[in-house]
DRENVEX-69953 format. One line per field, with one value per residue (C-alpha): residue number from 1; x, y, z; residue in three letters. Coordinates in nm, 3 decimals, decimal comma, always signed. Each point is the difference from the previous one (the first is absolute). Last residue first. Layout:
residues N
pos = NUM/...
X = X/...
Y = Y/...
Z = Z/...
code = Ala/...
***
This chain:
residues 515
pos = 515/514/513/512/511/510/509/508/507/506/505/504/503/502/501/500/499/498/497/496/495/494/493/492/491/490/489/488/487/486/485/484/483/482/481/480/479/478/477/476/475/474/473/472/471/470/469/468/467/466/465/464/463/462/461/460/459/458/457/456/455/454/453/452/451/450/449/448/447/446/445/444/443/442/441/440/439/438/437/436/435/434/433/432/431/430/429/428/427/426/425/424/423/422/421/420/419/418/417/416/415/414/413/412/411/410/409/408/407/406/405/404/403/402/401/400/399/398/397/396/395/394/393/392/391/390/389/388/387/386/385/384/383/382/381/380/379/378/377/376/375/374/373/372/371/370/369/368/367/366/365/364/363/362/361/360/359/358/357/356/355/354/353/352/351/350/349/348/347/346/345/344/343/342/341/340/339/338/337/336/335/334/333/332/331/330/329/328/327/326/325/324/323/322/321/320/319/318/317/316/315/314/313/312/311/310/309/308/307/306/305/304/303/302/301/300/299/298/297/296/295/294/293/292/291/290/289/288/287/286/285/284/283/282/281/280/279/278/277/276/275/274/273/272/271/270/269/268/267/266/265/264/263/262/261/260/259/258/257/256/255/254/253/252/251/250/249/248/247/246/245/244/243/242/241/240/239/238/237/236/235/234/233/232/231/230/229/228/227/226/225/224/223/222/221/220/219/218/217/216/215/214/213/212/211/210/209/208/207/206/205/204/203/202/201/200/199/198/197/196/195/194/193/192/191/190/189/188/187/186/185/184/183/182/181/180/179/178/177/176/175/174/173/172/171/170/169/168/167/166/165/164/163/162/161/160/159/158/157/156/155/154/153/152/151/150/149/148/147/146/145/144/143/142/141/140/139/138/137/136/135/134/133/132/131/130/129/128/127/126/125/124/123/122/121/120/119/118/117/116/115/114/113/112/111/110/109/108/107/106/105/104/103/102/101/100/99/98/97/96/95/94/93/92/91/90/89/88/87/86/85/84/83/82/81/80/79/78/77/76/75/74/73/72/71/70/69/68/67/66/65/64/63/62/61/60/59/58/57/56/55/54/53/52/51/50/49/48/47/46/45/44/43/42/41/40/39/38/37/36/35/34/33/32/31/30/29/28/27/26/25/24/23/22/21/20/19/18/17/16/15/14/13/12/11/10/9/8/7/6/5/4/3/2/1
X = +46,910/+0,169/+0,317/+0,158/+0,245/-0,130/-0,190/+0,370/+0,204/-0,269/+0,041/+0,374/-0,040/-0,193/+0,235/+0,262/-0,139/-0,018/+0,237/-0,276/+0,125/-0,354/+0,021/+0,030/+0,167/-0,022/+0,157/-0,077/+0,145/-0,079/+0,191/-0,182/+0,179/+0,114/+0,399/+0,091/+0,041/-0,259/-0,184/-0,104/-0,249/+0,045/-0,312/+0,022/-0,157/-0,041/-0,131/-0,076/-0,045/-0,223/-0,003/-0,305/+0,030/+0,067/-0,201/-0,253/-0,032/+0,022/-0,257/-0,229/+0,060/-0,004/-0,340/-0,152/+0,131/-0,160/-0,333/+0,058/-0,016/-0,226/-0,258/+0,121/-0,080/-0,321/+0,136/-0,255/+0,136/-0,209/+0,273/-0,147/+0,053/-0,128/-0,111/-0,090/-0,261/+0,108/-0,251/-0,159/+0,261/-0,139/+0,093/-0,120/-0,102/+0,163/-0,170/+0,355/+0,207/-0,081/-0,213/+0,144/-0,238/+0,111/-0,202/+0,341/+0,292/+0,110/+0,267/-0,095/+0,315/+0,007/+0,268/+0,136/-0,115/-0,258/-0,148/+0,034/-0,120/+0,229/+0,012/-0,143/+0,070/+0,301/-0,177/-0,116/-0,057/+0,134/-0,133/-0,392/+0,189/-0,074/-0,164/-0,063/-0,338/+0,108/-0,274/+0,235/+0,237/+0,136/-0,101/+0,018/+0,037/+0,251/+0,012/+0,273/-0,052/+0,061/-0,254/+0,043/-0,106/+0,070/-0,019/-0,050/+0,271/+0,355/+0,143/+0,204/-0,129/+0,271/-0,029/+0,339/+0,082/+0,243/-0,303/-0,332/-0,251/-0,316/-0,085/-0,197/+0,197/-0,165/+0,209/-0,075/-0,208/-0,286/-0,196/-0,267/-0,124/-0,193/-0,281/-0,004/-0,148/+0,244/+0,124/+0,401/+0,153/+0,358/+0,215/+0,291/+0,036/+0,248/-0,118/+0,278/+0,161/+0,066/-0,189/-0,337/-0,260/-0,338/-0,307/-0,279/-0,317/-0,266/-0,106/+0,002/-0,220/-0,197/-0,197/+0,138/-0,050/+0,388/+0,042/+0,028/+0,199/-0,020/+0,270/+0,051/+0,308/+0,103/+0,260/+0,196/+0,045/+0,194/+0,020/-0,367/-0,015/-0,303/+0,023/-0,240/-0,094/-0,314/+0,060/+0,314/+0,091/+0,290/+0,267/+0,324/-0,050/-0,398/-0,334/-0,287/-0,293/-0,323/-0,301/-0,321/-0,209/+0,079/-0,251/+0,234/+0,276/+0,299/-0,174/+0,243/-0,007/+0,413/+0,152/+0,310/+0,321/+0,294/+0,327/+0,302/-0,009/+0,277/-0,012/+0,277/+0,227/+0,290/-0,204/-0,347/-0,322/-0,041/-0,334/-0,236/-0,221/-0,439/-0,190/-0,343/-0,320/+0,198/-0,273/+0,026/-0,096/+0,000/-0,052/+0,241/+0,289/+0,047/-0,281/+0,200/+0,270/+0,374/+0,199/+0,324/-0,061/-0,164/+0,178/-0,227/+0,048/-0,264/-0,245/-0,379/-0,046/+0,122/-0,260/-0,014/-0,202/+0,159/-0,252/+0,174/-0,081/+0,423/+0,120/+0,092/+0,336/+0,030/+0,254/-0,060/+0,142/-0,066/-0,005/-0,053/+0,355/+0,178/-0,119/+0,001/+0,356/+0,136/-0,191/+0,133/+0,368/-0,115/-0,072/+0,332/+0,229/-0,201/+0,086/+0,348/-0,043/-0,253/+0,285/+0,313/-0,237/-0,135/+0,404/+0,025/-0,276/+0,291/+0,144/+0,049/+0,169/+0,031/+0,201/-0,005/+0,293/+0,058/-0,235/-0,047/-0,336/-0,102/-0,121/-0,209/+0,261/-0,145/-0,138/+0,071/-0,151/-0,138/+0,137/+0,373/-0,079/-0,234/+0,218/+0,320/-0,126/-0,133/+0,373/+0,121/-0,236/+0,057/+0,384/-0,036/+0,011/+0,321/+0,127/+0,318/+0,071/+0,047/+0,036/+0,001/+0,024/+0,206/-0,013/+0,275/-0,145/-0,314/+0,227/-0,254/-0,226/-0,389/-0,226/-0,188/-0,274/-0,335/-0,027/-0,391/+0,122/+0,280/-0,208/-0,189/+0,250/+0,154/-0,305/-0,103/+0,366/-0,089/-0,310/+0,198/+0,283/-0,214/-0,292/+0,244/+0,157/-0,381/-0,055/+0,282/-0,050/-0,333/+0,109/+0,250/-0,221/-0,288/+0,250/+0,088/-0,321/-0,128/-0,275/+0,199/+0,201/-0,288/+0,047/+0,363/-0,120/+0,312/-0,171/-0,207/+0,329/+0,130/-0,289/-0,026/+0,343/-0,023/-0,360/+0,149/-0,218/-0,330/+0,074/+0,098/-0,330/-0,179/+0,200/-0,107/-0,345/+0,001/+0,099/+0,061/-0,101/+0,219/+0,278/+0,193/+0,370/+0,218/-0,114/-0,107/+0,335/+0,126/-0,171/+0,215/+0,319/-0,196/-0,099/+0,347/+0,094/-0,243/+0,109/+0,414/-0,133/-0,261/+0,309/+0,228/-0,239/-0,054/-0,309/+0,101/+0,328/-0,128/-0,305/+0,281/+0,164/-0,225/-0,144/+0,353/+0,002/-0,339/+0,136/+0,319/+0,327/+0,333/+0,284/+0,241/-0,119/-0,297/+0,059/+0,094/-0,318/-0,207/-0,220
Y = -11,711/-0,293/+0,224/-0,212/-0,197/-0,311/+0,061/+0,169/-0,306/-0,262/+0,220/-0,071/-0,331/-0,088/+0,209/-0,203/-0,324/-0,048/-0,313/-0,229/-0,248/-0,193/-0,006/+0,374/+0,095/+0,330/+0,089/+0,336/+0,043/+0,338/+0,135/+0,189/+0,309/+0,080/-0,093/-0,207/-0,317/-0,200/+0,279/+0,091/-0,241/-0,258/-0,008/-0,297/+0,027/-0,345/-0,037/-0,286/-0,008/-0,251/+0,127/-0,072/-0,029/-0,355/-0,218/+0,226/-0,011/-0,393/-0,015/+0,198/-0,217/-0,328/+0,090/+0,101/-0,341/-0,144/+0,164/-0,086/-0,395/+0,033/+0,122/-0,211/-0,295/-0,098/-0,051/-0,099/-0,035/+0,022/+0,021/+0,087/-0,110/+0,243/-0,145/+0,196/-0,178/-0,080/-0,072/-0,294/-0,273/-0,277/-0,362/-0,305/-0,382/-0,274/-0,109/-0,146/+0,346/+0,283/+0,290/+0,332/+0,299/+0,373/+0,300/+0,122/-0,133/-0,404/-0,259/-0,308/-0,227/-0,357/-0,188/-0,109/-0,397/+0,117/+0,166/-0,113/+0,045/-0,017/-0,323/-0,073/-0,266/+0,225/+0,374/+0,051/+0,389/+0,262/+0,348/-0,118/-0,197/-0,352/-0,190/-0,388/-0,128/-0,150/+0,131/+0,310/-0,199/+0,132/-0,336/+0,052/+0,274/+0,281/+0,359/+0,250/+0,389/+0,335/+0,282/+0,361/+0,270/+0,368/+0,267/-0,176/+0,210/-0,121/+0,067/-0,149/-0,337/-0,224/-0,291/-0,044/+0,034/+0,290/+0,158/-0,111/+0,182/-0,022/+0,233/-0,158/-0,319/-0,349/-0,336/-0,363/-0,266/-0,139/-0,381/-0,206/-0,243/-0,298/+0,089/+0,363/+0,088/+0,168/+0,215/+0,060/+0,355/+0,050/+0,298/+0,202/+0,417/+0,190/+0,298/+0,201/+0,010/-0,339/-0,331/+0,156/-0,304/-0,093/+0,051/-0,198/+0,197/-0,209/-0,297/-0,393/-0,239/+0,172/-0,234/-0,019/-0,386/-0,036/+0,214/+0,354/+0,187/+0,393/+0,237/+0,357/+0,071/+0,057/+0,302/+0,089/+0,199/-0,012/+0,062/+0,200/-0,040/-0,071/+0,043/-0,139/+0,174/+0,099/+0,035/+0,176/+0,077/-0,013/+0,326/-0,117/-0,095/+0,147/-0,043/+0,223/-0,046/+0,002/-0,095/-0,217/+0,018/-0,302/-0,291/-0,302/+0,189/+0,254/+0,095/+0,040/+0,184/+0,022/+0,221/-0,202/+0,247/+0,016/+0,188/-0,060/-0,290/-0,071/+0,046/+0,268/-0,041/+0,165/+0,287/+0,070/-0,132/-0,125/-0,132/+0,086/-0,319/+0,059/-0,313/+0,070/-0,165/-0,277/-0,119/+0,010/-0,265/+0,046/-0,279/+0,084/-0,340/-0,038/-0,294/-0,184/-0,110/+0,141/-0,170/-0,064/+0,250/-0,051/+0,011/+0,003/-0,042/+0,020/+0,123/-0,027/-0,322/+0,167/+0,274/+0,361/+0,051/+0,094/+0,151/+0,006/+0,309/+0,020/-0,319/-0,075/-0,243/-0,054/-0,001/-0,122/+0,110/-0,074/+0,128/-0,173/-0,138/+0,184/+0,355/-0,096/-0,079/+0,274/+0,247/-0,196/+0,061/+0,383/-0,022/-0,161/+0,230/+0,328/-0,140/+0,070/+0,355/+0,100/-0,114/+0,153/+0,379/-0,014/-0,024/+0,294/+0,133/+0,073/+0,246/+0,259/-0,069/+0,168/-0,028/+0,246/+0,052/+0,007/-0,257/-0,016/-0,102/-0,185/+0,156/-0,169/-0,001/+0,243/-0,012/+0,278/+0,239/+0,276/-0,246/+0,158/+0,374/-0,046/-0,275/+0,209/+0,276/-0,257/-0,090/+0,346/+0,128/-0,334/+0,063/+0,399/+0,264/+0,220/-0,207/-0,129/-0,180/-0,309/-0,205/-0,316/-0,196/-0,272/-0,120/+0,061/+0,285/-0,179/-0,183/-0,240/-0,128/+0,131/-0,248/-0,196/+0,130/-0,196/-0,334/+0,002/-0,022/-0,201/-0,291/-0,042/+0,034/-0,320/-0,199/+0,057/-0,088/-0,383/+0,020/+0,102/-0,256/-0,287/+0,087/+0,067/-0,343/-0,194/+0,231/-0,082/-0,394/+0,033/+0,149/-0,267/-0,247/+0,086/+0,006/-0,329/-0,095/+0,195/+0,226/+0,299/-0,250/-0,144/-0,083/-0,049/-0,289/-0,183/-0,285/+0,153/+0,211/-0,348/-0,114/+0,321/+0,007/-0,253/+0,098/+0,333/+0,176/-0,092/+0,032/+0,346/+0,075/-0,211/+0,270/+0,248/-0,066/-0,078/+0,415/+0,083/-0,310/-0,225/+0,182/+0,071/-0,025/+0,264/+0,210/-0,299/-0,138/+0,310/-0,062/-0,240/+0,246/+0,282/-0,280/-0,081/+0,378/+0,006/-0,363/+0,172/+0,308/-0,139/-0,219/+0,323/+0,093/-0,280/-0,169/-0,306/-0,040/+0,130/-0,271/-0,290/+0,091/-0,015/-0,360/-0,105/+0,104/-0,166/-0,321/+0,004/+0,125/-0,183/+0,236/-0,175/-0,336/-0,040/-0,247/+0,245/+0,283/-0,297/-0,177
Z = +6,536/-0,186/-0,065/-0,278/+0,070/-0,045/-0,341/-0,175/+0,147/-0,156/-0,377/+0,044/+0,086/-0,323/-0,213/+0,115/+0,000/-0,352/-0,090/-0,147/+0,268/+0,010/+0,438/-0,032/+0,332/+0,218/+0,286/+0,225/+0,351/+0,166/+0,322/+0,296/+0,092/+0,317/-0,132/+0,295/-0,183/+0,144/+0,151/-0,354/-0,014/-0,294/-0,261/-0,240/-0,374/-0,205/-0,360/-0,206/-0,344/-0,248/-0,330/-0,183/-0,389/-0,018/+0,223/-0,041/-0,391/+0,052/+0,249/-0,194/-0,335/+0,217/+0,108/-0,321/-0,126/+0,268/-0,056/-0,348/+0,098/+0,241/-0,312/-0,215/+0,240/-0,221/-0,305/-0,235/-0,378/-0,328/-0,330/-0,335/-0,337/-0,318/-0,228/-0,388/-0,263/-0,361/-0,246/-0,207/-0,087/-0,170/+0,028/-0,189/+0,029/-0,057/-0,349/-0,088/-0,044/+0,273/-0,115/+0,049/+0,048/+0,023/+0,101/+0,193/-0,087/-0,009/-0,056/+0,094/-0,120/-0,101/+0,024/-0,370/-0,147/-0,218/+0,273/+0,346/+0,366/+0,260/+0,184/+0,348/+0,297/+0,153/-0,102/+0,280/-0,068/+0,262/+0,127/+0,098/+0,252/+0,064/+0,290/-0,091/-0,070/-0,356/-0,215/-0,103/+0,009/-0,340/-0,175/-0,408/-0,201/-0,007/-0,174/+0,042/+0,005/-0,184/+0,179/-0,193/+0,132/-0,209/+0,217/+0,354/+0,175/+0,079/-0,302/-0,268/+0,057/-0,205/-0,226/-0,170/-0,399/+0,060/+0,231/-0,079/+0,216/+0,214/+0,239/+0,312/-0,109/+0,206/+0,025/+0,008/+0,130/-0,170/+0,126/-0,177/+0,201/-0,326/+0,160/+0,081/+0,381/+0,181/-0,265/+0,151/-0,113/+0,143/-0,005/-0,076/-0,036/-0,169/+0,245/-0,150/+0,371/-0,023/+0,073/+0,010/+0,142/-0,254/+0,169/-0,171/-0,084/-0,117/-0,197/+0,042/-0,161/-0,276/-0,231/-0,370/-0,021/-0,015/+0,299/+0,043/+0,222/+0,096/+0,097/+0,199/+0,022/+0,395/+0,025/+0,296/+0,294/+0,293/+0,423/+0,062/+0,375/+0,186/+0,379/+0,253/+0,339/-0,089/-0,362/-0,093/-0,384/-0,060/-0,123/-0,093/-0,329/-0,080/+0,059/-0,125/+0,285/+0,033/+0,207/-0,011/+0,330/+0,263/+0,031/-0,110/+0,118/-0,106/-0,315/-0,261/-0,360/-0,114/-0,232/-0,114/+0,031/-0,267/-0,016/-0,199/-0,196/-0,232/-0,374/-0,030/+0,280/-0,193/-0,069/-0,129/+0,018/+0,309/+0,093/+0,217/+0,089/+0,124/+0,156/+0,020/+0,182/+0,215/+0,232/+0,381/+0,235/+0,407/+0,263/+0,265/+0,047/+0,317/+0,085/-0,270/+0,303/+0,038/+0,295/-0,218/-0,271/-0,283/-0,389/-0,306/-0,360/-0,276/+0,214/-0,061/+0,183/+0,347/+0,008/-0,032/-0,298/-0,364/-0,259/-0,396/-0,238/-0,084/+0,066/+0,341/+0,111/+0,414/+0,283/+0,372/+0,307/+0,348/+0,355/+0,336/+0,091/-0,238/+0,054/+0,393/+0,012/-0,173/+0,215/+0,300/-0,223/+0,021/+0,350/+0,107/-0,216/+0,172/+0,355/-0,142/-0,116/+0,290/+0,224/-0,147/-0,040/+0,360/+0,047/-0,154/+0,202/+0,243/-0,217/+0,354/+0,268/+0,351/+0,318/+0,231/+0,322/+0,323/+0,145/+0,389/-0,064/-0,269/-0,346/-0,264/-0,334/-0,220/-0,398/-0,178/-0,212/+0,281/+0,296/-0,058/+0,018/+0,325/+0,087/-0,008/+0,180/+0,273/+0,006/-0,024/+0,315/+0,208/-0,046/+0,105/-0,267/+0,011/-0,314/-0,095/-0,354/-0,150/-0,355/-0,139/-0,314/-0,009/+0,308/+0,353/+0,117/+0,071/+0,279/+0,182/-0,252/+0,059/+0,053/-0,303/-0,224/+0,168/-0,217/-0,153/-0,338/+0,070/+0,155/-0,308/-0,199/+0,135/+0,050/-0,413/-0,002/+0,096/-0,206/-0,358/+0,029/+0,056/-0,235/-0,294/+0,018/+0,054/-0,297/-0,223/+0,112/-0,077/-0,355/-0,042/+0,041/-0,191/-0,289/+0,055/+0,013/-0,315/+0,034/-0,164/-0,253/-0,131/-0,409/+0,164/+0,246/-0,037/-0,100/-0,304/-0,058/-0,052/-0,231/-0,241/-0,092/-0,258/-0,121/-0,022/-0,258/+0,110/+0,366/-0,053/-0,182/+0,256/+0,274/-0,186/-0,003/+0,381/+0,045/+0,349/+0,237/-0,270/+0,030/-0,354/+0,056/+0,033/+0,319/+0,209/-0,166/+0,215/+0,303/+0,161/-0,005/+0,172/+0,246/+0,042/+0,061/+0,252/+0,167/+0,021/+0,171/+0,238/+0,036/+0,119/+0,187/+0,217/+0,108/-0,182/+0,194/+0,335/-0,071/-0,049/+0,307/+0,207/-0,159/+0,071/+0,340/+0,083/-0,155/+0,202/-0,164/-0,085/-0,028/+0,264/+0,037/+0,269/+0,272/+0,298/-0,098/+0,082/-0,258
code = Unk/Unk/Unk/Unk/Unk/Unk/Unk/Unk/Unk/Unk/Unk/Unk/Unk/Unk/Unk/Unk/Unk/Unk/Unk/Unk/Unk/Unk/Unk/Unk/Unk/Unk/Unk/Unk/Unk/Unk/Unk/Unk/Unk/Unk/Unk/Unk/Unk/Unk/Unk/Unk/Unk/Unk/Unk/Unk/Unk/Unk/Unk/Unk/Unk/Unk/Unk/Unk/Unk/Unk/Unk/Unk/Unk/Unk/Unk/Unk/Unk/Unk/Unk/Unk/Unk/Unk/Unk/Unk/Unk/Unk/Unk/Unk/Unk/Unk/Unk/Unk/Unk/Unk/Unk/Unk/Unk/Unk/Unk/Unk/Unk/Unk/Unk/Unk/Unk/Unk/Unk/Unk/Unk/Unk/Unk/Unk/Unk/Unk/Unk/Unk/Unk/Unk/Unk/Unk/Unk/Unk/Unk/Unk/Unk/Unk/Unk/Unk/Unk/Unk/Unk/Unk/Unk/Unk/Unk/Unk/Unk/Unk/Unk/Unk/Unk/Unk/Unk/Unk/Unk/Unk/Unk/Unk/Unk/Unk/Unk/Unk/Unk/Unk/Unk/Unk/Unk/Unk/Unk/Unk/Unk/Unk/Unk/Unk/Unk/Unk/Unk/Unk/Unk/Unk/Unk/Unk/Unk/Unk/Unk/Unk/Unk/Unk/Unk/Unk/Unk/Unk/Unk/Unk/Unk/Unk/Unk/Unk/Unk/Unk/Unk/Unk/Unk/Unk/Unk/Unk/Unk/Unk/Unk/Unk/Unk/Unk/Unk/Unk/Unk/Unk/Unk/Unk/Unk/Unk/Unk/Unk/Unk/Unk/Unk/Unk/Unk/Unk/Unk/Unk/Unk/Unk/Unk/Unk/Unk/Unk/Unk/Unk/Unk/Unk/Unk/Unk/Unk/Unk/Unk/Unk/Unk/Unk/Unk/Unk/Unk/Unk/Unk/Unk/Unk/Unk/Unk/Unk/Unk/Unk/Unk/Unk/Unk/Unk/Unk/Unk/Unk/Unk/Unk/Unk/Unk/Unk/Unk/Unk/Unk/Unk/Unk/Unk/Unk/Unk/Unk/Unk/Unk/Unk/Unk/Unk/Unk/Unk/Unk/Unk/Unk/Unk/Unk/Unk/Unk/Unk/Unk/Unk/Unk/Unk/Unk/Unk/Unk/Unk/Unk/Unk/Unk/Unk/Unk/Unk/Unk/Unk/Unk/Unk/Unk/Unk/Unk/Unk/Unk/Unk/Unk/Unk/Unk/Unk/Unk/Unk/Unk/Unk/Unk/Unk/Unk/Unk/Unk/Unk/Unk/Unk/Unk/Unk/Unk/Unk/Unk/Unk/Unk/Unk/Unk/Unk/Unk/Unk/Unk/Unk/Unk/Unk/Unk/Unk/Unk/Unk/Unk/Unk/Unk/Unk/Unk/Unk/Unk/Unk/Unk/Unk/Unk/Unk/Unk/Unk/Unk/Unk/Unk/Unk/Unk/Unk/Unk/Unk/Unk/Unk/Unk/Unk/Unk/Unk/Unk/Unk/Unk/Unk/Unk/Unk/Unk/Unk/Unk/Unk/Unk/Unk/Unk/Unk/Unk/Unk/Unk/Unk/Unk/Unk/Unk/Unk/Unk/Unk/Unk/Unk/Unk/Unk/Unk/Unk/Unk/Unk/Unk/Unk/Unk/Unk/Unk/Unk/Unk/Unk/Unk/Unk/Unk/Unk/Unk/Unk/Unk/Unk/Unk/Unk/Unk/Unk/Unk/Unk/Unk/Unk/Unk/Unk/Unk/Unk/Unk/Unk/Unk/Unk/Unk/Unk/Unk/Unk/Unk/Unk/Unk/Unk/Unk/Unk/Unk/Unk/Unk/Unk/Unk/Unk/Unk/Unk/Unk/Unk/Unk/Unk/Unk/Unk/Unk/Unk/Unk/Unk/Unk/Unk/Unk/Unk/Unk/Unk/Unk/Unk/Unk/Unk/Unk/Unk/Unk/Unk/Unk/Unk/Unk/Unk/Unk/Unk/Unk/Unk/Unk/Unk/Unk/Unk/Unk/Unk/Unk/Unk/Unk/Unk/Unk/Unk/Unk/Unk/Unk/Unk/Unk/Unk/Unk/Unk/Unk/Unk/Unk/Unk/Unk/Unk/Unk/Unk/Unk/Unk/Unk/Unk/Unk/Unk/Unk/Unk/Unk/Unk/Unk/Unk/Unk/Unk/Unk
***
């Protein structure tokens, strides 16, 4: 198409594409896409992510069945890996990228920049001064780069030049480009955490071994590129678990401060070690991180069937749902024929309170277990994946006595048998969790080397004052006078506004007696 047939407006491919990348490379939409991706993450923040904490989102799930299916489609459970999400961030960083390397070129050019020539009238800035001087104009003006050159940095000199020029500040500039080259290596840092990183979460019991494969997660989250060969083969066993509670106060019954004291050995051959973990303090094994994220309690119960033989027992981990550690869970015998199925609620300090059921504390003082009973097909047979949080209960009925649900309620040492030969249930002891989050992030390290970076940068960017200075010698045969006159400017390119003292300490250096 010739420039003759095109309407006024209309623009060529190539001119299009132009001006599509100056509009995404822009600040102002780096702007606009970073506040949108501060906007996408906030359901991130509100609703239970799936690569976080997969038994809350099943809780969730379990009490939104409405809700459930659209966030399903929306990708809510998933916000982080989301595709729309994904797409905004690349778009962020494909933003970033373009308006970072072009002034990585910019800097870069005014850090080596010479300080320009001298202007013509110095009387004429701000901040100037002169004075007369027997000295001869090659004396002052090596004078002046003697005092000059000392913290400056001088303008290379060409013959027939009349003057110095000098600046100072000039690793500001150092400061602009280490800060933006430093935005590029932490988002490679980014990049290379979520590419070939993961991050799993687990439930222990107190006395339990966990080994560093995929089967012994309860949730897990790879990166893009991650493969098993990552993953170190470590195990460490869950000796201790230790709770301090508070006692007093209005957050009487809360947690304050508990640690698990951990046995690991960090491979298959490695010598047994130690360690007492704590919030805020993982444990880091070759390059993996275990955090200790929650705590719990896991009553330990044991099912009989109709013929008395055992066919489920062991801790089960039931999850807090306050900060009383009111706790709800499942307990599914694998194994019971008719299935037999209890879900229902665990009080560390049982309590009636105006006729309620209440935990009145958070520790394990007086455990009580109250739970549901159901009979027939739980699916436990049916092949299908199910969490060990929820009971199909679509094909079963509660089980009955003389026409009223019955209800397992239980302490310590206690047995309940189930009506109709069923079976029965005895609760034994309780047994601490604790649940732990194991994450590899390999690009940490480039990330806090960028973050280093942009910390440097930023400090320089800000607290160095770039100033130039300029001094011309005139001979005194221009004006007849003898005496050789001195030209002195100075200009703070940050316009802090404290020049004077700064010329008045250059006067003092020039004139004094250099011999």
């Amino acid at each position: 198409m010739s420039d003759q047939d095109r309407r006024p407006g209309e623009l060529t491919a190539r001119e299009l594409l132009r001006w599509l990348w100056r509009q995404v490379t822009s600040m102002r939409t780096a702007l606009m896409l970073l506040l949108l991706l501060a906007l996408a993450a906030i359901p991130g923040s509100v609703i239970p992510q799936a690569g976080v904490d997969a038994l809350k989102v099943t809780k969730w799930k379990d009490e939104h069945p409405k809700l459930t299916p659209v966030y399903e489609k929306l990708d809510l459970f998933s916000v982080y890996s989301s595709p729309w999400f994904s797409a905004i961030y690349l778009l962020l960083v494909l933003s970033l990228v373009g308006c970072i390397v072009p002034r990585l070129f910019v800097y870069y050019r005014a850090l080596r920049a010479q300080p320009p020539v001298a202007p013509r009238n110095l009387t004429r800035m701000p901040v100037q001064a002169s004075y007369r001087t027997e000295l001869s104009v090659d004396e002052v003006l090596d004078r002046a780069r003697s005092v000059l050159g000392k913290r400056h940095r001088l303008r290379a000199a060409s013959a027939g030049d009349d003057y110095v020029a000098a600046e100072r500040g000039y690793l500001r500039e150092a400061g602009n480009l280490l800060f933006h080259l430093s935005v590029l290596v932490v988002l490679a840092g980014f990049a290379v955490g979520g590419l070939w990183g993961y991050q799993g979460g687990v439930i222990i019991t107190e006395g339990s071994t966990f080994s560093n494969n995929l089967t012994q997660y309860d949730d897990f989250k790879p990166g893009g590129l991650f493969t098993t060969k990552q993953m170190k083969d470590f195990r460490f066993t869950v000796d201790e678990f230790d709770v301090e509670w508070i006692k007093k106060g209005p957050k009487t019954g809360q947690a304050r401060k508990f640690e698990a004291h951990l046995s690991y050995h960090a491979s298959q051959d490695a010598p047994e070690k130690h360690y007492d973990l704590r919030v805020n303090h993982p444990l880091e094994i070759d390059g993996t991180d275990v955090f200790l994220i929650g705590h719990g309690y896991a009553p330990v119960v044991t099912v009989r069937d109709g013929t008395g033989k055992i066919t489920y027992t062991g801790p089960t981990p039931f999850l807090p749902q306050d900060a009383s550690f009111l706790s709800f869970g499942v307990i599914k015998p694998p194994s019971t024929n008719p299935q037999i199925g209890l879900e229902g609620l665990f009080y560390p300090t049982f309590d009636f309170r105006n006729g309620n059921p209440v935990t009145v504390f958070g520790e394990d003082l007086n455990p009580t277990l109250s739970m549901l009973a159901y009979t027939g097909d739980l699916g436990y047979d049916s092949g299908r994946s199910q969490s060990v949080y929820v009971l199909d209960k679509m094909n079963a009925k509660q089980i009955e006595k003389d026409g009223k649900p019955v209800r397992v309620d239980l302490q310590i040492g206690d047995t309940f048998e189930l009506p109709d030969g069923l079976g029965s249930v005895t609760f034994d002891r309780v047994d601490p969790w604790i649940r732990v989050q194991i994450s590899q992030t390999p690009g940490k390290g480039v990330a806090l080397v960028g973050v280093i970076m942009a910390l440097v940068g930023l400090c320089a960017s800000l607290f160095l004052r770039p100033r130039r200075v300029w001094v011309r010698a005139i001979p005194g045969t221009m004006d007849g006078s003898g005496e050789t006159l001195v030209e002195l400017a100075v200009l703070d390119r940050s316009g802090n506004g404290e020049m004077d003292e700064v010329l008045s300490t250059l006067l003092g250096q020039l004139k004094e007696d250099p011999r």
